[in-house]
C-alpha positions as CSV (number, residue, x, y, z in Angstrom):
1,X,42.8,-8.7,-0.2
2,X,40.8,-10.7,2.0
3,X,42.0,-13.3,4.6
4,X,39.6,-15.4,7.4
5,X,42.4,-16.4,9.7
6,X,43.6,-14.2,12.2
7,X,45.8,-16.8,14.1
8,X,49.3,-16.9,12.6
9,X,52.1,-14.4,13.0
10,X,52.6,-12.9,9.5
11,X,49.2,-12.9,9.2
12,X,48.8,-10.3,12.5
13,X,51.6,-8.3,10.5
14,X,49.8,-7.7,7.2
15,X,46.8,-7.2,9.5
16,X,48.6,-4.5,10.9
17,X,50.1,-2.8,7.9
18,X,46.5,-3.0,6.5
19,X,47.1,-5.1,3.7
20,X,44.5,-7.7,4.1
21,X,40.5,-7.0,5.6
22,X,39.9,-9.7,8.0
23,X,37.2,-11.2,8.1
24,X,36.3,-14.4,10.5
25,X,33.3,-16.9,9.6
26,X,34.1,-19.8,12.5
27,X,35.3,-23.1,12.1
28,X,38.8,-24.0,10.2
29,X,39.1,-26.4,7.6
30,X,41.1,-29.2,7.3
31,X,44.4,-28.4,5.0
32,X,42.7,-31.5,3.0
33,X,40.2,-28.2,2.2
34,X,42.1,-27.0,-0.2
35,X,40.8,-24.9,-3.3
36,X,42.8,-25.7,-5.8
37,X,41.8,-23.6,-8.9
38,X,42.2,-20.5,-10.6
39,X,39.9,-17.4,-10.0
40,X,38.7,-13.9,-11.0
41,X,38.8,-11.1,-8.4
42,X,37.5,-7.9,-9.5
43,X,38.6,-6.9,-12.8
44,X,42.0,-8.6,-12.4
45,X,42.1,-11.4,-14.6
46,X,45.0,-13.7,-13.0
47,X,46.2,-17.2,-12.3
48,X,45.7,-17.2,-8.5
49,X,44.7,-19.7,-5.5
50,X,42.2,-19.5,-2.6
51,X,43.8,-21.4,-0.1
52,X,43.4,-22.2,3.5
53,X,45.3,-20.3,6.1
54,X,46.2,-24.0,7.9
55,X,48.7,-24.7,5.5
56,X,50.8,-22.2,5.1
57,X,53.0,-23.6,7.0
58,X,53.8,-25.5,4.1
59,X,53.9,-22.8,1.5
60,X,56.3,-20.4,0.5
61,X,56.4,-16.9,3.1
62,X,52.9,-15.7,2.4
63,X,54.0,-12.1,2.0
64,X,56.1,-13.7,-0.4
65,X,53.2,-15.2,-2.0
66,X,51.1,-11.9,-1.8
67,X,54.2,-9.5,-3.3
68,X,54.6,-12.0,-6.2
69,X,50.1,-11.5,-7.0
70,X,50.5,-15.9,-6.6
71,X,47.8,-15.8,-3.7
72,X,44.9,-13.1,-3.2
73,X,42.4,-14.8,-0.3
74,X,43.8,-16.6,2.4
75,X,40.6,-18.9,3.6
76,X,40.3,-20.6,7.4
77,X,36.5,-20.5,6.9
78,X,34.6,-22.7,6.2
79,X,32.0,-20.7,4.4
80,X,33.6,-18.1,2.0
81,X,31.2,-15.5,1.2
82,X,32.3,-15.3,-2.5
83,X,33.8,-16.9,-5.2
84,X,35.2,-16.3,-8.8
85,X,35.9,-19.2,-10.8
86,X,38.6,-18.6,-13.5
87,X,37.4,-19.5,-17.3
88,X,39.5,-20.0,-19.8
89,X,37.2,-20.7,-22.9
90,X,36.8,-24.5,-21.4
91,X,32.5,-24.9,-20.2
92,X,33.5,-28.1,-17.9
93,X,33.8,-25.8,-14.6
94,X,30.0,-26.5,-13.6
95,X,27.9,-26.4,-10.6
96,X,28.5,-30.2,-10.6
97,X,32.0,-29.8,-11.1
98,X,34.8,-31.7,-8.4
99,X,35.9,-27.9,-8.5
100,X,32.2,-26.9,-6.7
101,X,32.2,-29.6,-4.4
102,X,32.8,-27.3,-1.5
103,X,30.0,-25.1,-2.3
104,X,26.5,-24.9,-0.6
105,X,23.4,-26.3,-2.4
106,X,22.3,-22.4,-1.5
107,X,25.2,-21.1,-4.1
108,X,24.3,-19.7,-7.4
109,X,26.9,-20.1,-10.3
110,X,26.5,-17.8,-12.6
111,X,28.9,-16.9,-15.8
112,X,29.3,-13.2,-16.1
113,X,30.0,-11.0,-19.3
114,X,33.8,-11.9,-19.4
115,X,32.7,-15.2,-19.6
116,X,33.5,-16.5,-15.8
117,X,31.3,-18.6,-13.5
118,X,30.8,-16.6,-10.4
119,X,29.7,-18.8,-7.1
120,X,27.4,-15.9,-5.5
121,X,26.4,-15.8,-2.0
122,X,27.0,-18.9,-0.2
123,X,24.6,-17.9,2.4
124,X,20.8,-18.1,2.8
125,X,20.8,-14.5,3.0
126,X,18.6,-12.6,0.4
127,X,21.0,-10.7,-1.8
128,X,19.9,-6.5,-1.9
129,X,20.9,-4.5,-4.7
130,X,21.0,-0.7,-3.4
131,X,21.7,1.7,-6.7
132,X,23.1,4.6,-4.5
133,X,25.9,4.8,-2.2
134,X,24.5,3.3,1.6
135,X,25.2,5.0,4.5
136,X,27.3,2.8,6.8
137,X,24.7,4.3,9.8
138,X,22.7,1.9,8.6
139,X,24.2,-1.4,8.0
140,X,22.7,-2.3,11.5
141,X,19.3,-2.5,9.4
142,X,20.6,-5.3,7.4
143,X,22.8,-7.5,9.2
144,X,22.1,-11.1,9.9
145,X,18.7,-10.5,7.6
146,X,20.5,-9.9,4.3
147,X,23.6,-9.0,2.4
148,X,24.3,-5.5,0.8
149,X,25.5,-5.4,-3.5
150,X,25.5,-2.9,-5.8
151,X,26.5,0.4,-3.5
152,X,25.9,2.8,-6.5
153,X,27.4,-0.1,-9.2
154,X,25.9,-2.3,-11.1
155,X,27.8,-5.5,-9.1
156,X,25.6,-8.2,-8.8
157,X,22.5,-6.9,-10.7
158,X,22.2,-10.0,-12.6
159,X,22.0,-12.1,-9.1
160,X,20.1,-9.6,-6.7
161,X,17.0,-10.7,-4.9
162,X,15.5,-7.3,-4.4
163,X,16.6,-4.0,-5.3
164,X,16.6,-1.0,-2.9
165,X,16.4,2.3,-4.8
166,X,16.9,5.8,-4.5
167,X,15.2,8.7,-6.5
168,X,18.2,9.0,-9.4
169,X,18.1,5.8,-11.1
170,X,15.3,5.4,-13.6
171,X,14.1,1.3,-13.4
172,X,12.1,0.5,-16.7
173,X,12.2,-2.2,-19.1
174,X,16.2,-2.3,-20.2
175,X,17.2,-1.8,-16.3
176,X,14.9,-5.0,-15.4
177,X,16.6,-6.7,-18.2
178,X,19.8,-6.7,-16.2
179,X,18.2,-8.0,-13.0
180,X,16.5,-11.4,-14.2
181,X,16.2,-12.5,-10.6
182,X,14.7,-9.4,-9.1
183,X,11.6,-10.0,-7.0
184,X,11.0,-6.8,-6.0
185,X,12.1,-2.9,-6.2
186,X,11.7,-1.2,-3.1
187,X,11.7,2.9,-3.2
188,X,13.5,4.5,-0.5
189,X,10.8,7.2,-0.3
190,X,7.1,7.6,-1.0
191,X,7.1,8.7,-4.7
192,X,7.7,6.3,-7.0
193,X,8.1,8.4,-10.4
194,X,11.9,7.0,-11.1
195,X,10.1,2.7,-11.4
196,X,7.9,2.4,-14.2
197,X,5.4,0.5,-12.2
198,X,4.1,-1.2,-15.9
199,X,7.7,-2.3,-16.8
200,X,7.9,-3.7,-13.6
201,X,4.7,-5.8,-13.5
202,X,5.7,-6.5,-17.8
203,X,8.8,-7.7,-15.7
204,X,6.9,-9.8,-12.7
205,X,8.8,-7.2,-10.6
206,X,6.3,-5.9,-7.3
207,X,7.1,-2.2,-6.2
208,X,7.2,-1.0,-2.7
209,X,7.3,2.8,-1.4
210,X,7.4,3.9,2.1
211,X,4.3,6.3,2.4
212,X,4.7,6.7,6.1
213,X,8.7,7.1,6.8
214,X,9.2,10.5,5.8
215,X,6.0,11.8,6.7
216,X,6.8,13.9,9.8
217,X,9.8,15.0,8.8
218,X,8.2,16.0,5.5
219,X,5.4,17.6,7.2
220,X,7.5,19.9,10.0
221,X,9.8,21.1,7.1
222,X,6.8,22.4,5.0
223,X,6.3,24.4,8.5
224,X,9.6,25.5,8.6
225,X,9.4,26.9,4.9
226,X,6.5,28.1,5.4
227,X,7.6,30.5,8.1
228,X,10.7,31.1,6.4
229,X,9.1,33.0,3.5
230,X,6.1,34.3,5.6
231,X,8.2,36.1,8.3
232,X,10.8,37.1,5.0
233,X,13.8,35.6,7.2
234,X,15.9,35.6,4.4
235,X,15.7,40.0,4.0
236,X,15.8,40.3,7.5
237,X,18.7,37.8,8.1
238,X,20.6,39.7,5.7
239,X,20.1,42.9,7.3
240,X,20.8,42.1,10.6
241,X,24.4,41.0,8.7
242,X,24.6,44.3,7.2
243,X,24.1,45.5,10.8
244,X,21.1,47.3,9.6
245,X,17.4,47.6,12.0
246,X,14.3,46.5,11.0
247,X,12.0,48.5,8.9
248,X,9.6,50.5,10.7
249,X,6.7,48.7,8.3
250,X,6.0,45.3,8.5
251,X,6.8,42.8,6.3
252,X,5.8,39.4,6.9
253,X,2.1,38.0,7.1
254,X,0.5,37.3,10.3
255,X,-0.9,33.4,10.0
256,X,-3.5,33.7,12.6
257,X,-6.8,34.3,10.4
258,X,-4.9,33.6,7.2
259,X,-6.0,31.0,5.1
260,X,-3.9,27.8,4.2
261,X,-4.6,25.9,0.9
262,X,-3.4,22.6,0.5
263,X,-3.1,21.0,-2.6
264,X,-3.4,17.8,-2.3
265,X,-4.9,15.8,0.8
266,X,-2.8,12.9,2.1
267,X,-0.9,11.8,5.1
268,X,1.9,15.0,5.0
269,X,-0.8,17.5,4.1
270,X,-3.4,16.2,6.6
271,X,-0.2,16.6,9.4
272,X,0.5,20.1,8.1
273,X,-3.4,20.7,8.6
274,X,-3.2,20.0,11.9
275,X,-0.2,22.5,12.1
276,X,-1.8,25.4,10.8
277,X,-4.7,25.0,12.6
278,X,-2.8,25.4,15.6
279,X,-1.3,28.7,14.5
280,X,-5.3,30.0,13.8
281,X,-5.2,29.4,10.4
282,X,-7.8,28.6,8.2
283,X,-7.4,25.5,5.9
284,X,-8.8,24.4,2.7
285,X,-8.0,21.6,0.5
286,X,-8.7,20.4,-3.3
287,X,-7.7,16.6,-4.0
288,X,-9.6,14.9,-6.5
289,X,-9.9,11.7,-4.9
290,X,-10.8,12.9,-1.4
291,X,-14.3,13.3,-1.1
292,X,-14.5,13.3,2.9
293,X,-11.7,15.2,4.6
294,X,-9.5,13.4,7.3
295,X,-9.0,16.2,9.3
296,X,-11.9,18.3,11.7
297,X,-12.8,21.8,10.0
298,X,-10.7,21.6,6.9
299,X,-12.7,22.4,3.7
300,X,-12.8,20.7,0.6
301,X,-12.5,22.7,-2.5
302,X,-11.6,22.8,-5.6
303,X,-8.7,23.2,-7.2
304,X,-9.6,27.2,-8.6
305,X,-11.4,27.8,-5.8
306,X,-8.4,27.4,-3.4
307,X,-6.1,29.5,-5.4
308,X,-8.5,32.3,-5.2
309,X,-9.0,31.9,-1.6
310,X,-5.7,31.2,0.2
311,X,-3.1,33.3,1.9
312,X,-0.3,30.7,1.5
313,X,-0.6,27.3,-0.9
314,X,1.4,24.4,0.1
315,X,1.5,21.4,-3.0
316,X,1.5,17.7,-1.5
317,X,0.5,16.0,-4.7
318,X,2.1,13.0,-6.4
319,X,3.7,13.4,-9.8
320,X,1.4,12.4,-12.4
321,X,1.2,13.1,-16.5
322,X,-2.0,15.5,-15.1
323,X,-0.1,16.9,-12.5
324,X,3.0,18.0,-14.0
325,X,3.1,22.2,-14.6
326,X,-0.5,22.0,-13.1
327,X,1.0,25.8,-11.0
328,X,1.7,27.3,-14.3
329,X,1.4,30.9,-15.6
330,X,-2.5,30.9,-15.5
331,X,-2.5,29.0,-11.9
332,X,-0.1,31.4,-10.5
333,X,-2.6,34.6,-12.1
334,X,-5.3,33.2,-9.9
335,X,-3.9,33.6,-6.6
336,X,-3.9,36.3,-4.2
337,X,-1.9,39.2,-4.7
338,X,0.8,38.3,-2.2
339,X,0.1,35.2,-1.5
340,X,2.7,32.4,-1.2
341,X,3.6,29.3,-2.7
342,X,5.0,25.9,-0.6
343,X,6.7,22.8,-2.3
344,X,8.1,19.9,-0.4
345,X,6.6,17.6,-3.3
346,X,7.8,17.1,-6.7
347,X,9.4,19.8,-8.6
348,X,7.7,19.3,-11.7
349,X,4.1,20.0,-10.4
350,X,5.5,23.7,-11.0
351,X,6.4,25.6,-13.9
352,X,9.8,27.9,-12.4
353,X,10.1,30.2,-15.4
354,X,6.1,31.4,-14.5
355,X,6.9,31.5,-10.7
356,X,10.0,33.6,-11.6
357,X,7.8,35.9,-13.4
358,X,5.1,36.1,-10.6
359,X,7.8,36.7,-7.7
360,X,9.6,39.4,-10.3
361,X,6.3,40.8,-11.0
362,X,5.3,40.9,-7.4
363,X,2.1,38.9,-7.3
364,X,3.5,36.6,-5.4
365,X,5.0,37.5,-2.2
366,X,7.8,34.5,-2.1
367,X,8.1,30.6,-2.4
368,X,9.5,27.9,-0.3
369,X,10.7,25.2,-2.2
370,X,12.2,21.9,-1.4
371,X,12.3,20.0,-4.7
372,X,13.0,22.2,-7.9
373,X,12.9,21.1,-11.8
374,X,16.0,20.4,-12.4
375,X,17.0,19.0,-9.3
376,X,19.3,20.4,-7.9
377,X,19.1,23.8,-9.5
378,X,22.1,24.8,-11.2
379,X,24.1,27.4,-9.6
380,X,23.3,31.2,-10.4
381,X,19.5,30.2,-11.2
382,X,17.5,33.7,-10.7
383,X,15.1,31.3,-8.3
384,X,18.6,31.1,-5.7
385,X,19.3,34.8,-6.3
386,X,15.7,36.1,-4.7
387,X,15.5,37.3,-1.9
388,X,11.9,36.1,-1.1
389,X,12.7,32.3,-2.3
390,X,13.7,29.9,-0.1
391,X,15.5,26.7,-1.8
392,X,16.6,23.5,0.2
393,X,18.1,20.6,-1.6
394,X,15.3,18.1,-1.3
395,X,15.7,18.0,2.8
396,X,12.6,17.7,3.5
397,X,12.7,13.9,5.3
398,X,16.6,14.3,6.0
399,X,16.1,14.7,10.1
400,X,18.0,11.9,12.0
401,X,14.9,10.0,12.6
402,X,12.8,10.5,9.5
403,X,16.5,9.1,7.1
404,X,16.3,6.1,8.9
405,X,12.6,5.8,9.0
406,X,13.1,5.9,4.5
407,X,15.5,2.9,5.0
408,X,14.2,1.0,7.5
409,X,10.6,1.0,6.1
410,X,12.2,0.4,2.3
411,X,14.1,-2.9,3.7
412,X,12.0,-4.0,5.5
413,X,9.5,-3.7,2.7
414,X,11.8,-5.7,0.3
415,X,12.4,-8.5,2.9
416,X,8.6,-8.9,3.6
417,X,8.2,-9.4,0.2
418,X,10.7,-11.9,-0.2
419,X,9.6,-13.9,2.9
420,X,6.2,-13.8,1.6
421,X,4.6,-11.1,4.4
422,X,2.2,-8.1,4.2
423,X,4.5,-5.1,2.4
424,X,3.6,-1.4,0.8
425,X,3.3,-2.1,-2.5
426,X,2.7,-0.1,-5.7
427,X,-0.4,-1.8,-7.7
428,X,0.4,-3.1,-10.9
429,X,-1.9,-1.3,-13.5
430,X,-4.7,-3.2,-14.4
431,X,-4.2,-4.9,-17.8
């Protein structure tokens, strides 16, 4: 229920028993405004009026109206922000239609699956379909500059301008099929593994990431992992519950003079460089297509080289088809005895059932992970159950500033696009 007119009595009443939204665009129309036709609201398919809040004076009790389902949006607006247009099997309700002749040139009429024209946004507003719920936190980031659909539906798919999308929702060819307007698909995050980039440009569909949002975030949790599993918090947190001391040996690994191994070399890893060498460590990195590092007094290596060599391996490499399982059972045999592994990437770079054998075995000496294959991992997974694995549920950019960094960077991306500005975008393979 939705009503634009907050000026008469009975209206303040249903206001206050909650049974309308109000909503308030401006001017008033003249009762000479009148929409008189049938329309489609939500699923409900009924015979029902948009009319205009000036006359009711000359209608029946409006809460009489609204108890017998005769009227569903009460308009004093003079832009409604949408329409459905009741069909019943006839095809002369058209844009050009006496019936439209209130409408925008800006609206777009579209006939939907149940066979009913749909006026979509009357505004000049791009339309943004986001394919996950959207926190409210963040509706500041959109208003005035564009209007929200979707919300973890497919609402307005067919219609939307640009699509704002998490890291469930695969977007290939038959998804792109349901958006023939889509312009662009902007990731809400710097991997991009959920859009299949060639389906997109097959689709004339540009894709955006946001390589720089979650970065510190990203980087300062791979810290905080990283000591979690070094300084084995997770044993001595559960001691001190037991109300047990320490053990008179130590445990964890000092990370002055240790060396860090980074496997990949981008902006996270280069930031977690910086880190460690802070703490005295020693850092070394493999990354095929780095051949001059970005960071003072970090060696390049490669890949078998590094496993050999470091104390502590942190993964910041993409998913790829040759990256996926690339720490697997051999990998994980050529590390240090000891040593430890770090993964705020992408869960499938690692195989779990070998790094369950190589914690279980003790060659490895524990694991921080942040993303896991499946994601999340299903409850009573031996990976939870260890005592020298640290899991977190894909955290890793979830700090207050870095969360609204992801959306910020991914709109803005999306309207840049649309407007025809300089954007992060994804290159389309070459043909």
């Amino acid at each position: 229920m939705m009503m634009y007119d907050f000026s008469h009595d009975e209206t303040q009443k249903l206001l206050g028993e909650d049974r309308v939204e109000a909503r308030l665009f401006g001017e008033c129309p003249q009762s000479s405004d009148l929409f008189g036709f049938t329309f489609h609201v939500s699923s409900r398919k009924a015979d029902r009026r948009l009319v205009t809040a000036d006359i009711l004076r000359d209608l029946e009790s409006f809460s009489q109206q609204m108890d017998q389902r005769r009227v569903d949006v009460v308009d004093a607006g003079s832009k409604p922000v949408e329409l459905f247009i009741g069909h019943d099997g006839r095809d002369d309700i058209l844009p050009n239609s006496p019936f439209m002749s209130r409408t925008t040139p800006a609206c777009r009429v579209h006939r939907d699956l149940n066979g009913y024209f749909r006026c979509m946004s009357l505004s000049s507003l791009p339309l943004l379909f986001v394919d996950h719920l959207f926190p409210d936190l963040y509706r500041d980031l959109v208003d005035g500059r564009a209007e929200l659909c979707g919300l973890g539906t497919d609402d307005r798919l067919d219609v939307a301008d640009a699509v704002i999308a998490g890291a469930t929702r695969t977007w290939d060819a038959e998804t792109f099929a349901l958006a023939p307007n889509l312009t662009v698909i902007s990731r809400v995050g710097v991997g991009y593994d959920n859009v299949n980039v060639p389906d997109a440009a097959a689709s004339g569909v540009i894709v955006c990431n946001a390589p720089l949002a979650p970065m510190v975030s990203t980087a300062e949790h791979t810290m905080a992992l990283l000591f979690a599993v070094t300084k084995v918090l997770p044993h001595q947190i559960d001691r001190a519950k037991s109300g047990l001391k320490g053990e008179p040996i130590g445990l964890a690994l000092e990370l002055d003079g240790s060396v860090l191994g980074l496997v990949g070399f981008g902006r996270i890893a280069s930031r977690v460089a910086v880190a460690a060498q802070t703490l005295g460590m020693r850092v070394v990195a493999a990354d095929p297509f780095v051949t001059e590092s970005p960071v003072a007094d970090v060696e390049l290596v490669a890949l078998e080289a590094l496993l050999s060599q470091a104390d502590v391996i942190s993964l910041h490499a993409p998913a790829m088809p040759e990256t996926v399982r690339m720490i697997d059972a051999a990998a994980l045999a050529r590390m240090k005895p000891g040593a430890y592994l770090i993964n705020c990437a992408r869960g499938v770079l690692v195989d779990h059932e070998a790094l369950l054998a190589a914690i279980d075995s003790g060659h490895l000496g524990g694991a921080g992970l942040d993303v896991t294959d499946p994601e999340p991992l299903p409850a009573g997974h031996p990976l939870l159950d260890r005592i020298n694995v640290v899991v977190t549920p894909h955290i890793a950019s979830a700090t207050v500033a870095g969360r609204r960094r992801l959306y910020e960077h991914s709109i803005e991306n999306a309207l840049a696009v649309l407007e025809g500005r300089p954007a992060s975008i994804v290159p389309w393979p070459s043909a």
